[in-house]
TORTIBA-705598 format. One record per residue: residue number from 1; residue in one letter; chain; z, y, x of N, C-alpha, C in turn. Coordinates in Angstrom, 3 decimals, decimal comma, always signed. Atoms other than C-alpha are relative to their C-alpha. Example, Ala and Ser with C-alpha at 12.3 -4.5 7.8 and 13.67 -1.06 7.14 Angstrom:
nr rest kette n_up n_north n_east ca_up ca_north ca_east c_up c_north c_east
1 A A +0,000 -1,190 +0,890 +7,800 -4,500 +12,300 +0,000 +1,200 +0,900
2 S A -0,060 -1,190 -0,820 +7,140 -1,060 +13,670 +0,730 +1,090 -0,770
END
This chain:
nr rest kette n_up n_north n_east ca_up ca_north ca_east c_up c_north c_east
1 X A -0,552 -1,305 -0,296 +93,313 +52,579 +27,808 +0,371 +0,075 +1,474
2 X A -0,505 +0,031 -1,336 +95,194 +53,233 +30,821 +0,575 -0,893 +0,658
3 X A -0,205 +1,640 -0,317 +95,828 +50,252 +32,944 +1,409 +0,065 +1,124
4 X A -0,883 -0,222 -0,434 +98,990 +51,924 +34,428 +1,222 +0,678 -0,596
5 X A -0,384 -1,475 +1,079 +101,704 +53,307 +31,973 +0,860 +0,440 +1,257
6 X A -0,822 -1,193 -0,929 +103,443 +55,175 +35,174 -0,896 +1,471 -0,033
7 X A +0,901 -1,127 -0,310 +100,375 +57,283 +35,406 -0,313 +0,782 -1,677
8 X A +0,492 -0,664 +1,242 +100,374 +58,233 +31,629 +1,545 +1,549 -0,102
9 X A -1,066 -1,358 +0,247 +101,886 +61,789 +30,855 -0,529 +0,846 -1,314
10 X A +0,309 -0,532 +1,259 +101,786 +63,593 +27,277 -0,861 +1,733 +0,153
11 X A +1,422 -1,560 -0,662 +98,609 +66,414 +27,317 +1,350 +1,045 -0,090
12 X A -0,727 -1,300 +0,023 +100,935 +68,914 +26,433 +1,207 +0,387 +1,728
13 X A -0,364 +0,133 -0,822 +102,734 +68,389 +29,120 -0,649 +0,413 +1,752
14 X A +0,981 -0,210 -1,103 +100,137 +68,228 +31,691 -0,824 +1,596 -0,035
15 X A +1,044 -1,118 +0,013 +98,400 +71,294 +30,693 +1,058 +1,096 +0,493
16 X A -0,957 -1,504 -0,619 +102,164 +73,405 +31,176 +0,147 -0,418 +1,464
17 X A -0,341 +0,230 -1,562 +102,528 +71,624 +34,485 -1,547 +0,831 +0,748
18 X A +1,342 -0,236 -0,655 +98,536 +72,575 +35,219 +0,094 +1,835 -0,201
19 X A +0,036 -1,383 +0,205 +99,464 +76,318 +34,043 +1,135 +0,993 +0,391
20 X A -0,735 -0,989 -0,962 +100,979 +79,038 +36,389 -0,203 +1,543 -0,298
21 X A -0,372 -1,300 +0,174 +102,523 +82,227 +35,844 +0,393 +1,072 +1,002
22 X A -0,110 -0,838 -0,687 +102,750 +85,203 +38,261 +0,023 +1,570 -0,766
23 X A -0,377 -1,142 +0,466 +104,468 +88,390 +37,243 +0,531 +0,968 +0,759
24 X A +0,367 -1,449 -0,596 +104,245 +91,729 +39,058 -1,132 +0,515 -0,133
25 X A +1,155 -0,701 -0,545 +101,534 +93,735 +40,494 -1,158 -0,637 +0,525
26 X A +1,480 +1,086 -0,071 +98,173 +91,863 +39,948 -0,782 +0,546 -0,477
27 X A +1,335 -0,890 +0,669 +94,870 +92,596 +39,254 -0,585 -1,067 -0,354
28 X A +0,345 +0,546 +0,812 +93,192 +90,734 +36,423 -1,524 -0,232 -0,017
29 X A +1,439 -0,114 +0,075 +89,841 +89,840 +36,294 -0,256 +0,500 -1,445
30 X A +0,360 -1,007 +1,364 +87,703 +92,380 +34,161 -1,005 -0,785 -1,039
31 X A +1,290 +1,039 +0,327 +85,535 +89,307 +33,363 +0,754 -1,371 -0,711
32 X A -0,827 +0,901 +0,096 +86,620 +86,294 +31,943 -0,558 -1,411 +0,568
33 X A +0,309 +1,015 -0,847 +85,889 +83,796 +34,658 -0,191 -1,533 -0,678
34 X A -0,722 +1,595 +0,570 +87,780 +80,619 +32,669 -0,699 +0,302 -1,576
35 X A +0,211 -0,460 +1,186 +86,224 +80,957 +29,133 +1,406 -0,793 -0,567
36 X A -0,967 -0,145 +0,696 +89,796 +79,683 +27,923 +0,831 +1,068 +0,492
37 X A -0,924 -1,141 -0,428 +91,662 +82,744 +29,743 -0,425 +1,132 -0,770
38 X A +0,495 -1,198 +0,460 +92,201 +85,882 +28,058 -0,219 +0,568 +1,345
39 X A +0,142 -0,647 -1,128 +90,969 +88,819 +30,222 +1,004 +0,866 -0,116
40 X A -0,715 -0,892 -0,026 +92,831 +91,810 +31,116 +0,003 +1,377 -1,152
41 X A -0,121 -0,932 +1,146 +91,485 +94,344 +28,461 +0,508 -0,931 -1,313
42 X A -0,396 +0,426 +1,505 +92,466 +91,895 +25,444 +0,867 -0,173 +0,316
43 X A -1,711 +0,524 +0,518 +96,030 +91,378 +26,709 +0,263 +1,774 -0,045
44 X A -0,856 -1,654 -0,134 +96,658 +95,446 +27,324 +0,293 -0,181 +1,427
45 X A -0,545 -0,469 -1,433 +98,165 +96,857 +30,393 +1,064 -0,903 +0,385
46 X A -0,813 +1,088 -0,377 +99,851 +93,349 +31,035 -0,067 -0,210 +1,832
47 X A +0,318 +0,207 -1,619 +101,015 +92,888 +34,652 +0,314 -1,479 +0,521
48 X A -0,416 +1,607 +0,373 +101,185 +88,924 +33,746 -1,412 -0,609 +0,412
49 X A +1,713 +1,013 -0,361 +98,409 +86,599 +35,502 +0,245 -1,262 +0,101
50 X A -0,228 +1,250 +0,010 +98,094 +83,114 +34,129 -1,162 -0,419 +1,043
51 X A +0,848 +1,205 -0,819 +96,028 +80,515 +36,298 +0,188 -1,443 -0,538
52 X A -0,088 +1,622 +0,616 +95,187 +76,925 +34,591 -1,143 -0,798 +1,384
53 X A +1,580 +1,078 -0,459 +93,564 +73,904 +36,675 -0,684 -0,125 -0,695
54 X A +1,065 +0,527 +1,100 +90,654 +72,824 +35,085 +0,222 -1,242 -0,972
55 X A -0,130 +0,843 +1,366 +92,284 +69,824 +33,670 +0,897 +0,406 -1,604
56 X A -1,056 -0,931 +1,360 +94,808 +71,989 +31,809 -1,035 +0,859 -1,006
57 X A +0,736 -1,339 +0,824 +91,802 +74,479 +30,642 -0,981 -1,440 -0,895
58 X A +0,967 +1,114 +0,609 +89,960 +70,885 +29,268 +1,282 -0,264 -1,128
59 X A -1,269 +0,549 +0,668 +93,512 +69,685 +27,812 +0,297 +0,917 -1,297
60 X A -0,649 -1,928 +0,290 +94,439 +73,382 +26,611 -0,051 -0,181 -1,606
61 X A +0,009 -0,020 +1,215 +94,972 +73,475 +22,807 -1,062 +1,231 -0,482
62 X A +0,623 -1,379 +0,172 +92,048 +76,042 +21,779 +0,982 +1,241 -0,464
63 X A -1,362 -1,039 +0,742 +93,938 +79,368 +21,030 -1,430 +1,305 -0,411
64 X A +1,218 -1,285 +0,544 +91,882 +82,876 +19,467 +0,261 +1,039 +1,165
65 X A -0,233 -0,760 -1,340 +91,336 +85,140 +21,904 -0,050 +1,454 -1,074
66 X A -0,296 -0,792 -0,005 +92,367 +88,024 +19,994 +1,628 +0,524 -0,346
67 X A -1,303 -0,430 -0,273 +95,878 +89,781 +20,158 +0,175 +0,756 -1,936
68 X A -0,498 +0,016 +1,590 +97,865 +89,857 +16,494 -0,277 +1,517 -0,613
69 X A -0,256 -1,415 +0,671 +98,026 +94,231 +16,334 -1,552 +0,250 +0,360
70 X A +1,017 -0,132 +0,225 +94,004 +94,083 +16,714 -0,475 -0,065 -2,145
71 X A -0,046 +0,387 +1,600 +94,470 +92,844 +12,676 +0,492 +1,034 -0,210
72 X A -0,292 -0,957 +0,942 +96,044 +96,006 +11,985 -0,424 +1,259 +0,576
73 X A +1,633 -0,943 -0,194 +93,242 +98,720 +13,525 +0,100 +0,942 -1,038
74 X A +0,422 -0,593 +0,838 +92,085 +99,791 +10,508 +1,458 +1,054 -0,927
75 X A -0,872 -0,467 +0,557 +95,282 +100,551 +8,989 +0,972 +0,926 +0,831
76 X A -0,634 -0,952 -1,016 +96,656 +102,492 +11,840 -0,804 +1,062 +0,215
77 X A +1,164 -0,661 +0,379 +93,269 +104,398 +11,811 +0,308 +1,294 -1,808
78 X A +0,204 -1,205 +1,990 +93,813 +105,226 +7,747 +1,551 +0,496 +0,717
79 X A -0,987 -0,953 -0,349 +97,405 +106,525 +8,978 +0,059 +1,325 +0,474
80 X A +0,456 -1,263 -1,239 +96,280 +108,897 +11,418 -0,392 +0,824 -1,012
81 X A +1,039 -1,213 +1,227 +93,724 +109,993 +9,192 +0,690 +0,718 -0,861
82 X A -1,204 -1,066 +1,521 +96,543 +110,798 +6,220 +0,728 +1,095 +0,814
83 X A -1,294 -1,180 -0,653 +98,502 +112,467 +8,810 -0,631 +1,353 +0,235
84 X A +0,332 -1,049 -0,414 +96,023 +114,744 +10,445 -0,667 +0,377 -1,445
85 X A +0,123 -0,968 +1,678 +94,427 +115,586 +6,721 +0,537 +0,584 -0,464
86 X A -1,153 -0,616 +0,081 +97,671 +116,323 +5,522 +0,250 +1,404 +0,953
87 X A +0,028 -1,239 -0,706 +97,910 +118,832 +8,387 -0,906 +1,381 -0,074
88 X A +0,483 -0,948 +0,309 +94,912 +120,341 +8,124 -0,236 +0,658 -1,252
89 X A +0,420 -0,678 +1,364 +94,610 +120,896 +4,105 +1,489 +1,061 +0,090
90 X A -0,748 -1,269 +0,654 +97,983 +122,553 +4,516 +0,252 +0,990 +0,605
91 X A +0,356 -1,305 -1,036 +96,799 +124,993 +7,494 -1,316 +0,359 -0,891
92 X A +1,261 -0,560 +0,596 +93,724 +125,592 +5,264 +1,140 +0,394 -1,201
93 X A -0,435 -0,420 +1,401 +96,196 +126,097 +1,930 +1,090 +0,883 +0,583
94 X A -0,808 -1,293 -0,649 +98,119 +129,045 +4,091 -0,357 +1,019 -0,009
95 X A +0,641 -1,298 -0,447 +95,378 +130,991 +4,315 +0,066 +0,764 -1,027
96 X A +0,441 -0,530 +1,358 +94,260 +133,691 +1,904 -1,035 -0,089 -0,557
97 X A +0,562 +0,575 +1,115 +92,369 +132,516 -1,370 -0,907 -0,901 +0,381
98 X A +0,142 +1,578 -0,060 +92,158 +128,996 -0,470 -0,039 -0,722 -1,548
99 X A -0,023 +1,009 +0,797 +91,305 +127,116 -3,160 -0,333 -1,161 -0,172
100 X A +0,135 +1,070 +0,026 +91,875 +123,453 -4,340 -0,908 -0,778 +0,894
101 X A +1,386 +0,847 -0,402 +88,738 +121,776 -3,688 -0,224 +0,326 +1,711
102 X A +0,213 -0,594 -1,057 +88,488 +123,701 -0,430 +0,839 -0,886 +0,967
103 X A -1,342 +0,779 -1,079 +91,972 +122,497 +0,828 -0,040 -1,398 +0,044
104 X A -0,703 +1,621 +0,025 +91,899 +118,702 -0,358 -1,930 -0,479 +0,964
105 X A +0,736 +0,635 -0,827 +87,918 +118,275 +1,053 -0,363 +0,557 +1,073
106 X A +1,040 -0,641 -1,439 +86,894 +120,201 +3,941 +1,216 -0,360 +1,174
107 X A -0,918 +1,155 -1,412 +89,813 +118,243 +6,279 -0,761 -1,836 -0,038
108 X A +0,808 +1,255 -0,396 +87,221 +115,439 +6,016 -0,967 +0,135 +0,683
109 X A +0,215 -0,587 -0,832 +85,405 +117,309 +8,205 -0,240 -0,668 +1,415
110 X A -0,455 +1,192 -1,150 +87,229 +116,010 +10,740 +0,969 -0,926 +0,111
111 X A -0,515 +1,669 +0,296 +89,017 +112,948 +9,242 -0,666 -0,700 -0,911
112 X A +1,464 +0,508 +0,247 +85,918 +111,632 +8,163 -0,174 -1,140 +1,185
113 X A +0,126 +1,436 -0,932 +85,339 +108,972 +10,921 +1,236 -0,187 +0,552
114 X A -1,019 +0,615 +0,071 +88,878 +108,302 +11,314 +0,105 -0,898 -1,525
115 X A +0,109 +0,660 +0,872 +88,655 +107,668 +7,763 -0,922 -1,567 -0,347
116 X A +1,152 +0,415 -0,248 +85,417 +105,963 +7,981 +0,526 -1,534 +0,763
117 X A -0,416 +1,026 -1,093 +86,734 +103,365 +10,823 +1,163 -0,697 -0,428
118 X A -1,343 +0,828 +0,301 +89,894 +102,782 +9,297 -0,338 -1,184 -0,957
119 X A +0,090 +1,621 +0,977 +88,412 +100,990 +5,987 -0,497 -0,403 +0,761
120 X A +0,849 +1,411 -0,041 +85,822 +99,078 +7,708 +0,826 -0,792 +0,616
121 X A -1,107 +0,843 -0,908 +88,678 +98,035 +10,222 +0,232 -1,590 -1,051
122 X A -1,032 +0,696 +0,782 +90,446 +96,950 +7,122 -0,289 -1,097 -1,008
123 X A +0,514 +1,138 +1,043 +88,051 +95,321 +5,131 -0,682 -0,928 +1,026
124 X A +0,383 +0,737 -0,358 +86,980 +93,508 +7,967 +1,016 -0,777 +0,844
125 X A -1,452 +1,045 -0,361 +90,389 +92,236 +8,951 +0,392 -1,036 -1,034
126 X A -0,056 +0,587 +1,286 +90,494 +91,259 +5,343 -0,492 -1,324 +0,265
127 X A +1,004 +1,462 -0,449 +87,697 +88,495 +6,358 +0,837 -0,385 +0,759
128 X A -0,919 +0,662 -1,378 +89,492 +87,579 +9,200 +1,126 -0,659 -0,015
129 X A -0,929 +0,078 +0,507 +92,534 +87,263 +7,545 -0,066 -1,571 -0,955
130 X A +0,596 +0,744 +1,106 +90,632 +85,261 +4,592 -0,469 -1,753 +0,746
131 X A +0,402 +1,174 -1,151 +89,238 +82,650 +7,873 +0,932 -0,664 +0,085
132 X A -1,072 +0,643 -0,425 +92,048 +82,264 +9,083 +1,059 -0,714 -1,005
133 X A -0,569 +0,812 +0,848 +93,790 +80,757 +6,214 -0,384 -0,943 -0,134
134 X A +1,247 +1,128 +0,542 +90,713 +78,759 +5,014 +0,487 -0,973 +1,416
135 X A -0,234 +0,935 -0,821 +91,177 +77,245 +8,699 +1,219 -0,451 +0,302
136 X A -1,546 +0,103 -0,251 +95,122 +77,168 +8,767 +0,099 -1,507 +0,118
137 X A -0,207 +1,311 +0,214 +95,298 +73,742 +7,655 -1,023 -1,004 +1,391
138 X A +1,132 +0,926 -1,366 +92,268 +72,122 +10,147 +0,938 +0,435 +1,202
139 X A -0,754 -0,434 -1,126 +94,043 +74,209 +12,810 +1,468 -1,301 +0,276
140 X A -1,118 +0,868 -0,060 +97,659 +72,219 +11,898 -0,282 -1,111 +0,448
141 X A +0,796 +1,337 -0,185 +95,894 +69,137 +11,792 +0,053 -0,634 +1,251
142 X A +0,356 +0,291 -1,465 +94,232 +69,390 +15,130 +1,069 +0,129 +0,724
143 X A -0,865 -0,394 -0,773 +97,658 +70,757 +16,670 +0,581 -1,386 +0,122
144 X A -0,735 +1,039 +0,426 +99,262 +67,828 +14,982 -0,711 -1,319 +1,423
145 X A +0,625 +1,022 -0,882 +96,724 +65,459 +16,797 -0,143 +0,136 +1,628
146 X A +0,420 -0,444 -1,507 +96,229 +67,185 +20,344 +2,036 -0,111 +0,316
147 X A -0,959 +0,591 -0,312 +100,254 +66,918 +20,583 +0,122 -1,136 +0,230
148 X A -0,571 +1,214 -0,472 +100,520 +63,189 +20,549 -1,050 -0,876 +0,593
149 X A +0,518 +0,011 -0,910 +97,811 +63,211 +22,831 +0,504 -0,340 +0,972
150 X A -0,793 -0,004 -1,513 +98,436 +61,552 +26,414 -1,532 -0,290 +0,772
151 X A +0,601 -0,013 -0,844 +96,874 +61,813 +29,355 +0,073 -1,323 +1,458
152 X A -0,098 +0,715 -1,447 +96,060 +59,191 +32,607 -0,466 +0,180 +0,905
153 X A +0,189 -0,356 -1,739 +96,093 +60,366 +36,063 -1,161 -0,791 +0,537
154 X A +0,435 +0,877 -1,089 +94,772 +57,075 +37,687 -1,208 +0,073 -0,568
155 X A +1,274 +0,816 +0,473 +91,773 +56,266 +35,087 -0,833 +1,523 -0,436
156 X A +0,810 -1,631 +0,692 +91,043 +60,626 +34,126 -0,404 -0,024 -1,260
157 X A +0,129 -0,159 +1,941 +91,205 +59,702 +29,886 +0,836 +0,861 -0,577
158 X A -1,031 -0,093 +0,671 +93,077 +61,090 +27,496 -0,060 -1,023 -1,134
159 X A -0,159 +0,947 +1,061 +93,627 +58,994 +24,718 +1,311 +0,128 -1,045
160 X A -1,080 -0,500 +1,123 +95,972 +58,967 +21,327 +0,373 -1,628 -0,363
161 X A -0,406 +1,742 +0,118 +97,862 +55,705 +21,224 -0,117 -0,243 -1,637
162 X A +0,419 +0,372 +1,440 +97,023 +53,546 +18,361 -0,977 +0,305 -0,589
163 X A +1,349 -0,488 +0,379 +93,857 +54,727 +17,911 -1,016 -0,837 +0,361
164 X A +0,779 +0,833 -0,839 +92,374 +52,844 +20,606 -1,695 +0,397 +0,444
165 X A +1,092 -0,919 -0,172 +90,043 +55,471 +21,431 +0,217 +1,058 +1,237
166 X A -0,357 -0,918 -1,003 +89,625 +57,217 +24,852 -0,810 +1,073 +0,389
167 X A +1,297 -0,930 -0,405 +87,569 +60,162 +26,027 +0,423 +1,054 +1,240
168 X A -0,404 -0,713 -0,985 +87,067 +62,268 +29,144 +0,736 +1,302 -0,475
169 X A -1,265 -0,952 +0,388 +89,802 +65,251 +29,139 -1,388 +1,478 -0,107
170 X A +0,744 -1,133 +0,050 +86,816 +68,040 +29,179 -0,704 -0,463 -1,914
171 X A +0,647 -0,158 +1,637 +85,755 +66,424 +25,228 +1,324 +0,069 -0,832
172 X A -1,586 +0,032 +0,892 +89,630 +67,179 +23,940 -0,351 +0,592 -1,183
173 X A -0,337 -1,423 +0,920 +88,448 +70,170 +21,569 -1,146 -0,604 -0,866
174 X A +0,846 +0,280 +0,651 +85,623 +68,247 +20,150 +0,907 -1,728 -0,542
175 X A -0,847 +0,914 +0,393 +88,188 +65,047 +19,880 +0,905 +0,322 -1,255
176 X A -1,152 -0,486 +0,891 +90,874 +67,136 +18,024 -0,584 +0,468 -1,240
177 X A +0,409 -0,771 +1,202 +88,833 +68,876 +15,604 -0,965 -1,064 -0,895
178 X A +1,378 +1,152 +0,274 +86,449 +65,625 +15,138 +0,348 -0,586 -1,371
179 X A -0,647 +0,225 +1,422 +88,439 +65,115 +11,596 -0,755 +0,792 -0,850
180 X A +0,849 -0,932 +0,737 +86,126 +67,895 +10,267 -0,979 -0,392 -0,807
181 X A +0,933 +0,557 -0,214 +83,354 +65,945 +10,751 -0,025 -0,920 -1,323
182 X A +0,540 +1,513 +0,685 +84,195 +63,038 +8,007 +0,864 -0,706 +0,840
183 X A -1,502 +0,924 -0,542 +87,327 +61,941 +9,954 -0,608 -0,326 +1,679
184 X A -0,183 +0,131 -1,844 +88,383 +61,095 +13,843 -1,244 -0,742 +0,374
185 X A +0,496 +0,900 -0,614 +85,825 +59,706 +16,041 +0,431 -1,385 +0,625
186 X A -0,452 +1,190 -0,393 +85,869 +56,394 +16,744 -1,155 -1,072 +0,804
END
């Protein structure tokens, strides 16, 4: 392993020291330069600009690059939709000799692709939802293992003591998850 323990420091560690925060008036790249950085349209109108070295973006615990109220889309979608339906069946059931059928379908009209957008949102958050469980556990796992992760300056490994297994810091995400496989590499 590392043939210096001064130079050993715990990944987690190294990756918050390797990762810098600047908060004001910044402009975000519209691109995502770092494929571990989010960009600026998936955080929102954030005026927050991280910067990782490259050993931190090798180190980096994988994370999902989408933002938690993307999962609820669809269901903010079917809201709308009830609301403005609601509005219009009961500006259509004001008029004179409006009837039923008239008032409850012809506001799909135009909440028809609100409608439309909201399920698929919802049944396809559903999946997403359904993934992300199925992987919950592998996820823990790997967290579990990429924590007691350390890193060495002098020799550029990381390595997981007691393992007796080292690898360059750019194969971390294929290290951590390598339990998938039929258990840790070795």
């Amino acid at each position: 392993m590392c043939k210096r323990s001064d130079q050993v420091a715990a990944v987690p560690g190294v990756v918050a020291a390797g990762t810098t925060y600047r908060i004001g008036r910044v402009r975000m790249a519209a691109t995502r330069d770092i494929a571990d950085l989010p960009t600026a349209p998936s955080l929102g109108a954030s005026k927050h600009l991280m910067s990782r070295t490259q050993l931190a973006v090798w180190l980096s615990f994988p994370s999902r690059h989408y933002t938690a109220w993307t999962r609820n889309q669809g269901y903010i979608l079917l809201g709308i939709a009830a609301l403005v339906h609601l509005v219009i069946a009961l500006v259509i059931a004001m008029g004179k000799d409006a009837n039923w059928p008239e008032v409850l379908l012809a506001p799909f009209c135009l909440t028809g692709l609100f409608w439309g957008f909201g399920l698929l949102f919802v049944v396809g958050s559903a999946g997403a939802r359904k993934r992300d469980r199925a992987e919950a556990p592998a996820r823990e796992q790997a967290l579990a293992v990429w924590e007691n992760l350390f890193y060495c300056g002098r020799d550029n490994i990381a390595f997981e003591p007691g393992i007796g297994v080292s690898f360059h810091p750019s194969e971390t995400r294929e290290y951590i998850f390598g339990f998938r496989h039929g258990g840790r590499k070795k």
